[in-house]
N, C-alpha and C positions, 0 to 999 in steps of 0.2 A: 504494500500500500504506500509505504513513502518510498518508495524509487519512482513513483509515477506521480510524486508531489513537489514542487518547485521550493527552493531552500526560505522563502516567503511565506508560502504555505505553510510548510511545518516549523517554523520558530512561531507563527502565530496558533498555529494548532497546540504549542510548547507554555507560549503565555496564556491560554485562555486556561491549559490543564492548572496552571502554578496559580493563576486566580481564584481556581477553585478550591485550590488547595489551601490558599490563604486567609479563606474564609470560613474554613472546616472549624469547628471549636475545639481544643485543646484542652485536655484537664491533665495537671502536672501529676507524674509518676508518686508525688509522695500526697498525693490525695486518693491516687487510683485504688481497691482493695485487691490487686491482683495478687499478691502473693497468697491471701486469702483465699481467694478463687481457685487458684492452682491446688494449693495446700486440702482445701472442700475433695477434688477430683482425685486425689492421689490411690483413695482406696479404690475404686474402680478401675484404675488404669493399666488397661495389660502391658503397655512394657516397666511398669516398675511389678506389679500383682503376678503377672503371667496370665496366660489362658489355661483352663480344667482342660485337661486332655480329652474330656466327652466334648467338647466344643468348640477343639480346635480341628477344622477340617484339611488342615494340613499335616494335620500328624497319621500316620500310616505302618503299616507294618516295615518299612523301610528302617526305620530307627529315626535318628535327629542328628543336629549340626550342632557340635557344640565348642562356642566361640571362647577362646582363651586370651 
């Protein structure tokens, strides 16, 4: 798509994107509760939890990869 747009074109395609950018509202990281958030999901999460073997459909008579 921008090989068939004049260098006019996409600096202004560039500033309209950064306009909208500029107007996004922003809440500072020590307002946000994300580590909360994260810390909330940690039990449910298969790559820290793992998946039960009945409900991983990747696991197979094959055996497993096991990364050291």
């Amino acid at each position: 798509m921008a090989r068939d747009m004049s260098d006019k074109e996409i600096l202004k395609m560039e500033l309209d994107q950064l306009k909208k950018e500029v107007s996004t509202p922003r809440t500072p990281v020590s307002k946000c509760n994300t580590v909360n958030f994260v810390e909330g999901l940690l039990p449910n999460d298969p790559l820290i939890k793992g998946v039960p073997d009945d409900k991983n459909p990747y696991k197979g008579d094959k055996g497993g990869c096991i990364i050291t």
